[in-house]
Residue, then its C-alpha position, 0 to 999 in steps of 0.5 A: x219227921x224221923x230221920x236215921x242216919x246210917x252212915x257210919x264205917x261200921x269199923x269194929x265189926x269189920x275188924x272182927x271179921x264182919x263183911x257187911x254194916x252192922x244194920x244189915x247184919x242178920x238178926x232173929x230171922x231178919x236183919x238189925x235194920x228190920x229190928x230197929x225200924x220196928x221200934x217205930x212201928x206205930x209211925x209207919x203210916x203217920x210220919x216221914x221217915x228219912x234214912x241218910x245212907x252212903x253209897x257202899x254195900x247195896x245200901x239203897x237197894x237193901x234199905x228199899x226192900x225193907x222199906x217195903x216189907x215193913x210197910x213204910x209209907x213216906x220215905x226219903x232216901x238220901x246218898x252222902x257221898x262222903x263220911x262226915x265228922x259225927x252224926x250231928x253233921x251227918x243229919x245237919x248235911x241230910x236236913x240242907x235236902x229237906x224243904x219243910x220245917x217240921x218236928x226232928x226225931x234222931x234216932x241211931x241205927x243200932x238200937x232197938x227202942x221196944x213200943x216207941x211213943x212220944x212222952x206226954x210233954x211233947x208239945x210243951x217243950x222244944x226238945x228232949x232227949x231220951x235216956x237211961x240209968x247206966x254205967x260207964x263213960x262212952x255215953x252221952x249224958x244228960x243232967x236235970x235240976x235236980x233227981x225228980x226233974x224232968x228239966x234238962x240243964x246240961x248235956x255232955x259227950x263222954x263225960x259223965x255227969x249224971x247217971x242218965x246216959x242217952x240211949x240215942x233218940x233226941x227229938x228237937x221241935x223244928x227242923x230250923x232249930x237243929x240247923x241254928x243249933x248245929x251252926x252254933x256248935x260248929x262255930x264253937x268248934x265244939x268237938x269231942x275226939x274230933x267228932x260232932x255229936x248231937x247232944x252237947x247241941x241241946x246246951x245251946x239251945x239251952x241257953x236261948x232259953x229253950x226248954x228241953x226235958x229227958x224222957x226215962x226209960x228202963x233198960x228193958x226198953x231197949x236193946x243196944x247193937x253198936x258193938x260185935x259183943x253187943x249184936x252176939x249177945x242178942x243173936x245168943x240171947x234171941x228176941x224178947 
């Protein structure tokens, strides 16, 4: 299952004289949504797709029209009807609707993840997390035994503690383990500037003796649109 949480304020684009949610937000003769969801274009006919969205701006009705042109063929819409404190809540509150214990894919509704597929790994891990060499501390950062290893031994929210900075897809191999994992962040109260995110998760996870690995990417796979620089920068630039 793939699941796209898309309830975010879209805040800074409001403040910069947007009108709209940054996912629906024209983008190459499409939208951002559009873009995005084509980063899973080879799923559209073999996965569940759930999007968690809120009550505000048409959003089901828009997310429906594009479900449709992109040719999506199992989907779940599901309404929150409030913010919640993080994106680790936001999936946590859309999983309490989900019945089946399959396989969780996250991935965030401003990034565009060129020719998607799962690592060759896959099935011997219980999680993984994709990532990136970048700069700066606004990521999620990944940390691994050493340079060459795949192995992950700690995650961390805003603080820098490698160069592999998530790029926001996190993949966990049972639904049930995001649920225990996110209780056991919540009781920790495991909070950063008073949000839930869903990387320092895989930390527990860790410590059960988990096996969760990183998948590298290079920064042309990916395209990032979470800002009003970033979304101008690629209607300027054009698509790839």
């Amino acid at each position: 299952m793939i699941l796209i949480p898309m309830v975010g304020a879209s805040s800074r684009f409001f403040k910069a004289g947007y009108t709209l949610p940054k996912y629906q937000l024209p983008l190459w003769g499409k939208n951002v949504f559009h873009y995005v969801m084509l980063s899973f274009e080879k799923k559209f006919d073999k996965e569940k797709f759930v999007f968690v969205i809120r009550d505000s701006y048409d959003a089901e009705n828009f997310i429906r029209n594009e479900i449709e042109a992109l040719s999506i063929k199992d989907y779940k819409i599901i309404v929150l009807d409030e913010l919640t404190s993080g994106q680790a809540e936001t999936v946590y509150k859309a999983l309490l609707d989900i019945e089946a214990d399959d396989s969780l894919t996250i991935f965030n509704i401003d990034t565009i993840r060129y020719d998607f597929v799962y690592p060759d790994f896959i099935d011997s891990c219980n999680g993984y997390l994709e990532v990136f060499k970048g700069e700066g501390e606004h990521w999620s950062f990944v940390k691994t035994v050493n340079d060459n290893s795949l192995d992950v031994i700690q995650t961390a929210e805003k603080n820098r503690i490698s160069d592999l900075c998530s790029n926001g897809l996190y993949y966990f191999d049972s639904i049930d383990a995001y649920k225990y994992y996110f209780k056991e962040m919540l009781s920790n109260s495991d909070q950063v500037n008073g949000e839930l995110y869903v990387a320092p998760m895989y930390n527990y996870a860790i410590r059960n003796n988990a096996k969760i690995k990183r998948f590298l990417v290079s920064k042309n796979e990916i395209d990032f649109c979470g800002t009003p620089d970033e979304y101008e920068f690629l209607v300027t630039r054009g698509p790839r």
